[in-house]
ROTORTI-6828 format. One line per 4 residues: number of its first residue (from 1); their letters; for each residue y, x, z of C-alpha. Coordinates in nm, 2 decimals, always signed. Layout:
NUM> A> Y:X:Z  ...
//
This chain:
1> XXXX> +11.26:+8.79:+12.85  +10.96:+8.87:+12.66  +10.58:+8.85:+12.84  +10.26:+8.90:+12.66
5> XXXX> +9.93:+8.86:+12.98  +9.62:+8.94:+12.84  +9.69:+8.80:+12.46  +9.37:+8.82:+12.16
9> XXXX> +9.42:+8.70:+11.87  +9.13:+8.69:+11.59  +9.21:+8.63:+11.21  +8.94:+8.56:+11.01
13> XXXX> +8.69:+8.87:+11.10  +8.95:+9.07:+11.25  +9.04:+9.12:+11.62  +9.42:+9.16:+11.57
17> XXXX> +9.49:+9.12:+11.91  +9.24:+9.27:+12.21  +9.41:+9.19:+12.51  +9.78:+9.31:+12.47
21> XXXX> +10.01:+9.23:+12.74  +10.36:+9.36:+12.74  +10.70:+9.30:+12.96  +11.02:+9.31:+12.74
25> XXXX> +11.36:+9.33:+12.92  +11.67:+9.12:+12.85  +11.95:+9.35:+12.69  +11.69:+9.61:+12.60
29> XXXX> +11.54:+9.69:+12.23  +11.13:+9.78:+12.26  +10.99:+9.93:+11.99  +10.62:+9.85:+11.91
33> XXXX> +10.52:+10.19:+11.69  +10.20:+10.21:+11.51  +10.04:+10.24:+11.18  +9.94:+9.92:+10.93
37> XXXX> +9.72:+9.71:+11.10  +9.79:+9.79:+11.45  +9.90:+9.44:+11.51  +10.24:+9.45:+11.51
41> XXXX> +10.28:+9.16:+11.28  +10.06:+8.97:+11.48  +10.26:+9.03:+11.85  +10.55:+8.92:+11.62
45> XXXX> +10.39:+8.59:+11.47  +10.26:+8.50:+11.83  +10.61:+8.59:+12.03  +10.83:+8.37:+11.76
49> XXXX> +10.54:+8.11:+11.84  +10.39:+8.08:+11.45  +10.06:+8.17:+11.60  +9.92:+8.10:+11.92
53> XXXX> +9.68:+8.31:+12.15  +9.32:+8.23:+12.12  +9.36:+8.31:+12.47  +9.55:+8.51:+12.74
57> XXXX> +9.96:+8.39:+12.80  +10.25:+8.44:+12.58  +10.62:+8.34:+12.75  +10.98:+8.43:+12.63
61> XXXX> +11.18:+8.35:+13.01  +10.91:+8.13:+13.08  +10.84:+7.90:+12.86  +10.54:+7.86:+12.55
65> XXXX> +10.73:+8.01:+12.22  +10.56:+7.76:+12.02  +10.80:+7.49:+12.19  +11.17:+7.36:+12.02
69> XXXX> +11.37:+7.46:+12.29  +11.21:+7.82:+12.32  +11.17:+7.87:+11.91  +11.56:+7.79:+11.94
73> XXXX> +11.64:+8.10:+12.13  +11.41:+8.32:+11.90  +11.49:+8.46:+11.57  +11.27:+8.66:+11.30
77> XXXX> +11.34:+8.88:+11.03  +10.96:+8.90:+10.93  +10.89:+9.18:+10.66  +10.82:+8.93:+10.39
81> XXXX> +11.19:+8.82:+10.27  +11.30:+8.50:+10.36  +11.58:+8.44:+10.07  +11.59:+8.19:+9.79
85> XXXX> +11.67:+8.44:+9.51  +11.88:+8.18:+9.27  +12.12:+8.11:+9.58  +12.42:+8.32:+9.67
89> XXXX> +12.40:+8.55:+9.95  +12.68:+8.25:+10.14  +12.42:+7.95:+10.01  +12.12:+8.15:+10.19
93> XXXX> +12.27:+8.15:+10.54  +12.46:+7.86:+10.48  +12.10:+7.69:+10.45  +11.93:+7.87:+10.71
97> XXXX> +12.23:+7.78:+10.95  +12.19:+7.40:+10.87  +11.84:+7.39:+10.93  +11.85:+7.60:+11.26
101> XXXX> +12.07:+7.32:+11.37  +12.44:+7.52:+11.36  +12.70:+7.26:+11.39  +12.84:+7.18:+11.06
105> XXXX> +13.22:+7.19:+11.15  +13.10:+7.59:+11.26  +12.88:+7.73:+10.97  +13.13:+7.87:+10.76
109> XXXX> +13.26:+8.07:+11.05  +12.90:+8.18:+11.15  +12.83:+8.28:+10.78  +13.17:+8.46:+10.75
113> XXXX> +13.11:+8.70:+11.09  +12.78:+8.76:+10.93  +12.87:+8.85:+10.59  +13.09:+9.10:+10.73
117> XXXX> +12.84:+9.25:+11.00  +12.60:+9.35:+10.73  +12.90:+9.42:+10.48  +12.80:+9.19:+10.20
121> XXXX> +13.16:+8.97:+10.20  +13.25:+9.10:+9.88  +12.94:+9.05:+9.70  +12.89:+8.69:+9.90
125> XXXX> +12.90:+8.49:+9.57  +12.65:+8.71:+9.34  +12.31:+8.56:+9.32  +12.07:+8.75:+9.54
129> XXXX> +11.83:+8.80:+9.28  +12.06:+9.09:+9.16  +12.06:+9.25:+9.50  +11.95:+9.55:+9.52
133> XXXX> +11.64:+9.60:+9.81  +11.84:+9.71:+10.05  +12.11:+9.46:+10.07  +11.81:+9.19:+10.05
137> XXXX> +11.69:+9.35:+10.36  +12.05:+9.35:+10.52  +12.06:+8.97:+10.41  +11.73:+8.86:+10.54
141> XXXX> +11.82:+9.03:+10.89  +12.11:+8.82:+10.88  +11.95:+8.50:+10.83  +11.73:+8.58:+11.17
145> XXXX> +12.10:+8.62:+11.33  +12.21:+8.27:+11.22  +12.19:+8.00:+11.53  +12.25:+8.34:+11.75
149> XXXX> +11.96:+8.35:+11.90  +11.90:+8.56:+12.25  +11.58:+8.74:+12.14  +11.56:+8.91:+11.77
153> XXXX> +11.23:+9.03:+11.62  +11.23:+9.28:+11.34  +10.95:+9.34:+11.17  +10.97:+9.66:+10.98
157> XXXX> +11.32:+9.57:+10.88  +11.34:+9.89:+10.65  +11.05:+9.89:+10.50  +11.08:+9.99:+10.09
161> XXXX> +11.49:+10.06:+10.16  +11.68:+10.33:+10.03  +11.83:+10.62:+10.28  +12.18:+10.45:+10.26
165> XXXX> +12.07:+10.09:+10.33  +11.83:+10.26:+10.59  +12.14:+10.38:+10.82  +12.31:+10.01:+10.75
169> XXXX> +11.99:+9.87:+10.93  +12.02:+10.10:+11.18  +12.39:+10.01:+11.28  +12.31:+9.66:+11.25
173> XXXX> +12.02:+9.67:+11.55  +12.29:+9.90:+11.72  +12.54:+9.62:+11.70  +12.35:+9.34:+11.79
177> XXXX> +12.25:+9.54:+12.08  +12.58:+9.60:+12.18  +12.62:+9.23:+12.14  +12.38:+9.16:+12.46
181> XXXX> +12.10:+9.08:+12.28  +11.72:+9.17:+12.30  +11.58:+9.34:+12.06  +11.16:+9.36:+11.95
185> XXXX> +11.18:+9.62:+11.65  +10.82:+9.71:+11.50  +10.77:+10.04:+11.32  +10.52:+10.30:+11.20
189> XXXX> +10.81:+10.53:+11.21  +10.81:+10.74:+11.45  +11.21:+10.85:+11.37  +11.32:+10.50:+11.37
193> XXXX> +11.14:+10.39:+11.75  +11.29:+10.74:+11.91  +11.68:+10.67:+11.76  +11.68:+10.28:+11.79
197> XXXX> +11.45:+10.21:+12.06  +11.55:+10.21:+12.51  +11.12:+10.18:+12.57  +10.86:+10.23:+12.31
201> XXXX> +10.50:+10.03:+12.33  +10.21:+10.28:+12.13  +9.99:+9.99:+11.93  +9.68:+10.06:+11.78
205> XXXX> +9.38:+9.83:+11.67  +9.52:+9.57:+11.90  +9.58:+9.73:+12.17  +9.85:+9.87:+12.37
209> XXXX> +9.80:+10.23:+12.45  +10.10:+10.37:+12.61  +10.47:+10.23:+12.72  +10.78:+10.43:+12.82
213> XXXX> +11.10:+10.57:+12.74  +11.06:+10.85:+12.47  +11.14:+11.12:+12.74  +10.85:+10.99:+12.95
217> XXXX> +10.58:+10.91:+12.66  +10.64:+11.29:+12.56  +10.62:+11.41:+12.89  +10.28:+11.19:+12.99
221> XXXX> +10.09:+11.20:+12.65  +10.33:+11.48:+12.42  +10.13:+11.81:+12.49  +10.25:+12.17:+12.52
225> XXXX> +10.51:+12.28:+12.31  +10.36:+12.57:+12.05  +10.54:+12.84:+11.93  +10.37:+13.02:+11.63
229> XXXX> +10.49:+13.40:+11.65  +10.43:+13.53:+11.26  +10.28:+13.88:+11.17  +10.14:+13.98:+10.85
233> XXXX> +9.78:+14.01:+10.95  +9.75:+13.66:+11.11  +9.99:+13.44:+11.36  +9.98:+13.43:+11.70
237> XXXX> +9.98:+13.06:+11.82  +10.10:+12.98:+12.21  +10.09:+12.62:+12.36  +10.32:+12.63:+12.64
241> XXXX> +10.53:+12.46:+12.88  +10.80:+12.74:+12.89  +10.92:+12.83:+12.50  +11.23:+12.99:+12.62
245> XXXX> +11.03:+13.28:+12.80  +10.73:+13.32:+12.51  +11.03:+13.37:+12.31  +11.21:+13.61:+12.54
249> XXXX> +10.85:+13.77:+12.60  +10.83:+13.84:+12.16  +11.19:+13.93:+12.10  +11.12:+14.29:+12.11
253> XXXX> +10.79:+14.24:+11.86  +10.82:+14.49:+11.55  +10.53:+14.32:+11.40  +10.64:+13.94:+11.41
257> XXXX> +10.80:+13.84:+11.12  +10.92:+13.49:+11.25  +10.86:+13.28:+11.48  +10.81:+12.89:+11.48
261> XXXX> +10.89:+12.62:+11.79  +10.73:+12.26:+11.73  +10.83:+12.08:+12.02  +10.63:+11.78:+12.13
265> XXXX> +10.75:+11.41:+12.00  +10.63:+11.09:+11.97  +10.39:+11.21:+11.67  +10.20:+11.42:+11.90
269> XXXX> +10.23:+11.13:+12.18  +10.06:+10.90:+11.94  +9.78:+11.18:+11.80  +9.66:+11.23:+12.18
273> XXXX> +9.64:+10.85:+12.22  +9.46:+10.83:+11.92  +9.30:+11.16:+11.77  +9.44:+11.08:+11.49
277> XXXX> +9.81:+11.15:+11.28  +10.01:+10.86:+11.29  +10.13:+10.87:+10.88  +9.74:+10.84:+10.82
281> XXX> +9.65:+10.54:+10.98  +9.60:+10.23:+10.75  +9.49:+9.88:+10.71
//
């Protein structure tokens, strides 16, 4: 579906891009996890076709992203909202539906399944300047769903949400997966890529470090898992690939007074790609 060979991409002094190349499935939703300026945004502007590669090959089912018929088949729900903020939450799509070519005789229809997929029919006539964040967010990812296109991008769809609206998003790239479609979902998240995401690509300062199921990035890249056994004069700390007999071996200990199991995830994937903590890494 999606097939990145080789891409760079430099903006301004910055090397966004040093030779990425990717394989996204049809049906499937890939995460790309990294931290802010990891150049997710820039995979995302490039696979929708608003940038091109300064070199290397970028192809959604074989064709350049950058042309009609292949941009047609695409839809974005880039971080930066696309809503006109004096316009009803029904003027919005029905706007963005016109001008991604939807029939006439059908946009009412298409703006009425989507109103009720992200649960916004009964507020469908408020202005969507007094939306809160979250149903702005749940609005702009409908506007990418418009002219139904086969691949969606999200790009940090829940960034500056609330818990509740969070979850909505959630459903919503669980829906639309359920729907057939493919799904490119960017994160520094780590929670997010291991609930939502089938593979997960590790991006960081352009590159891509690490692809693979969650199960299988842990198991390559995770580490042991540790188990801290507590005393009062000091812990005991055991890396491990057996927990459940370290634990069995302490259970009789009269000087532990706890004991604590941190199990590798996708945290610990991305610090042994890196060196470096995954919530610390900036632009």
């Amino acid at each position: 579906m999606l097939r990145f060979e080789g891409v760079r991409k430099t903006l301004g002094r910055v090397e966004a891009l040093r030779g990425l190349s990717l394989h996204v499935e049809q049906g499937e939703v890939f995460g790309l996890l990294g931290p802010n300026g990891a150049g997710k945004s820039t995979t995302m502007s490039i696979a929708c076709g608003l940038l091109a590669p300064d070199e290397g090959l970028a192809r959604i089912n074989g064709a350049n992203p950058r042309d009609a018929e292949a941009r047609r088949s695409i839809g974005l729900c880039a971080q930066d909202l696309a809503l006109y903020g004096k316009l009803t939450a029904r003027e919005n799509l029905g706007f963005f539906a016109k001008a991604a070519g939807v029939p006439g005789r059908s946009i009412r229809r298409r703006v009425d399944e989507l109103l009720d997929l992200i649960g916004l029919t009964d507020r469908a006539g408020d202005r969507v300047d007094r939306y809160s964040g979250g149903m702005k967010r749940r609005l702009n990812f409908a506007v990418a769903l418009v002219h139904d296109p086969e691949l969606v991008l999200l790009d940090e769809p829940t960034v500056g949400v609330d818990p509740h609206s969070r979850t909505a998003i959630f459903e919503l790239v669980e829906r639309v997966r359920a729907g057939g479609k493919t799904v490119v979902y960017t994160t520094h998240y780590m929670e997010e890529a291991q609930r939502l995401c089938d593979r997960v690509g590790i991006i960081d300062h352009g590159r891509l470090l690490e692809v693979g199921t969650v199960p299988e990035l842990v198991k390559r890249r995770g580490g042991r898992t540790v188990v801290t056994i507590e005393r009062g004069e000091g812990n005991e700390r055991i890396e491990t690939t057996t927990p459940i007999a370290v634990l069995a071996a302490h259970i009789h200990d009269a000087d532990a007074t706890g004991v604590r199991v941190d199990v590798p995830d996708l945290e610990s994937v991305f610090l042994s790609l890196t060196g470096r903590e995954l919530r610390d890494g900036g632009d």
